[in-house]
C-alpha distance (Angstrom), angle and dihedral (degrees) to the residues before:
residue distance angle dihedral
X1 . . .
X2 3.66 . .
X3 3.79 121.3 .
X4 3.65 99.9 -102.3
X5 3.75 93.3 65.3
X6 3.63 104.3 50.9
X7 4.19 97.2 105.8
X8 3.61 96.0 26.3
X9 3.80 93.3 101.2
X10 3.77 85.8 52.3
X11 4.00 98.2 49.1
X12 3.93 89.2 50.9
X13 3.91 85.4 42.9
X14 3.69 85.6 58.5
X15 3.62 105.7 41.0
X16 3.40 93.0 49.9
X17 3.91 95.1 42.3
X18 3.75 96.7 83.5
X19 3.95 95.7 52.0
X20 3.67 86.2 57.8
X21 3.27 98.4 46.8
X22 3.84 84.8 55.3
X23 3.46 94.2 53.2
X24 3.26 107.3 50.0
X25 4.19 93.1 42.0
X26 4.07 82.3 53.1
X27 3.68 87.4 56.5
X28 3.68 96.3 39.1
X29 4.32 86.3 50.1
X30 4.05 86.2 44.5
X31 3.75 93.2 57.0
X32 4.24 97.4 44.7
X33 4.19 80.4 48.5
X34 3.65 96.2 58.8
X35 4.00 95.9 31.7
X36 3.75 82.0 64.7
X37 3.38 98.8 40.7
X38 3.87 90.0 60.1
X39 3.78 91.6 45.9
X40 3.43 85.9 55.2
X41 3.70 101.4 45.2
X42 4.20 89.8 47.3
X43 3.75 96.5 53.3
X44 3.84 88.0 37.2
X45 3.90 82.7 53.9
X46 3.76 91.0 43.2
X47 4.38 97.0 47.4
X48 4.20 92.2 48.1
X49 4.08 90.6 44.2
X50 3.93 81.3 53.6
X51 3.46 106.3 44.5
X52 4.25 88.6 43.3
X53 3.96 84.7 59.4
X54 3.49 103.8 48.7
X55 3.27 123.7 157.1
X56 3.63 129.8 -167.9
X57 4.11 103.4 -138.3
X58 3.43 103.1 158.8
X59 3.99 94.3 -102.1
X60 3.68 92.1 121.2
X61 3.91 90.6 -119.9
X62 3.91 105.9 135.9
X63 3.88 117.1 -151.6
X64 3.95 94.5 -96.9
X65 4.15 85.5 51.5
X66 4.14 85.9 51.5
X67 4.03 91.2 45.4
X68 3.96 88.4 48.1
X69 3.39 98.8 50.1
X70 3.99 101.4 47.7
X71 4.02 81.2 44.5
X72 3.92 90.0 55.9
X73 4.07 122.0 178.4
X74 4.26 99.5 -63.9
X75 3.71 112.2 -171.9
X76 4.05 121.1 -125.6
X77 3.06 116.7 -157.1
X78 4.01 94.2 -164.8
X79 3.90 89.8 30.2
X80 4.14 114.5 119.8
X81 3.37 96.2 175.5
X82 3.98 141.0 -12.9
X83 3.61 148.4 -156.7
X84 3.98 134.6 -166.1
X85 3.65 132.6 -165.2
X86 3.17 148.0 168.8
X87 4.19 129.3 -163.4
X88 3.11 133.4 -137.4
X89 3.50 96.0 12.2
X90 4.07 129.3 119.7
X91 3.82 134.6 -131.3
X92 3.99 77.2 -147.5
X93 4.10 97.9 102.6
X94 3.86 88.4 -153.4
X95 3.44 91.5 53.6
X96 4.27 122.1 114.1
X97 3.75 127.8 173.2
X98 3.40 117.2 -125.1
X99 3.78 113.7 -92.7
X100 4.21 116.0 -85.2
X101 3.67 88.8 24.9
X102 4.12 110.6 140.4
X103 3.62 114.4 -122.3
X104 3.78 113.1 -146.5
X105 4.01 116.7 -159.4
X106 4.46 108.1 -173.0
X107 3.90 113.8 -165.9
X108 3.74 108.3 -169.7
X109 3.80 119.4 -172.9
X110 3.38 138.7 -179.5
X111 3.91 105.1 -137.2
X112 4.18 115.9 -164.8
X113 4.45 113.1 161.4
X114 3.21 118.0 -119.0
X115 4.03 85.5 -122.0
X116 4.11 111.2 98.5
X117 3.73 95.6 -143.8
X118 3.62 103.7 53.4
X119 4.04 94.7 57.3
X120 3.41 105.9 87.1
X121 4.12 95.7 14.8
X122 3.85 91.9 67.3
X123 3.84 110.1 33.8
X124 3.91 93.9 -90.4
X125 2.77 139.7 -172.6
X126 3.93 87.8 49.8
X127 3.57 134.2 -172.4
X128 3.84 112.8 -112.5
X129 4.30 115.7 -166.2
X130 3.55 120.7 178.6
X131 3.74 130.9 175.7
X132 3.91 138.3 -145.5
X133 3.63 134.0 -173.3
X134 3.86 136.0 -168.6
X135 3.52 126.4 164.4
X136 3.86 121.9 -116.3
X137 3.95 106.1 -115.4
């Protein structure tokens, strides 16, 4: 090895050291994003299937109460903020749609990475809506 060479492996090591460390956080970021995203469809799933089956039992639970409690309290790990809701559906807890009705369930979160650099360089945070549907019975 002549002289000249000695820290080359080193200086390559170190210019190419920051594009890997992008990489793999962007992959690391993508994976939390749609681990949330599932949790979020699944419970979504879970509070629409609920309030579409309501039953008025006489527990006092309304169909918003049913809806919150099969949706329970997931954690997001890229989440700011969120909001879940549930139409038509009444705080009243004798209150049933009328049959063939189309319940609509609307998560809205506020998504920001956990990586510093991508906030304001990509539009984050960003607004995510999704929608469900079920069909009261």
């Amino acid at each position: 090895m002549k002289g000249q060479e000695k820290g080359q492996g080193l200086t390559e090591f170190a210019l190419v050291l920051p594009l890997l460390l992008t990489l793999i956080l962007g992959i690391f970021s993508l994976g939390i994003f749609f681990h949330d995203w599932a949790q979020a469809n699944d419970s979504a799933h879970d509070a629409v299937h609920a309030a579409a089956i309501h039953i008025v039992d006489g527990s006092g639970r309304s169909c918003q109460d049913r809806a919150a409690e099969a949706l329970g309290d997931p954690f997001f790990v890229m989440v700011e903020s969120q909001t879940f809701t549930v139409a038509p559906c009444s705080a009243d807890p004798y209150w049933v749609g009328p049959s063939g009705v189309q319940v609509v369930g609307t998560w809205e979160l506020t998504v920001n990475p956990p990586i510093p650099f991508i906030y304001s360089n990509f539009g984050f945070p960003a607004t995510v809506t999704m929608k469900f549907e079920d069909t009261i019975r």
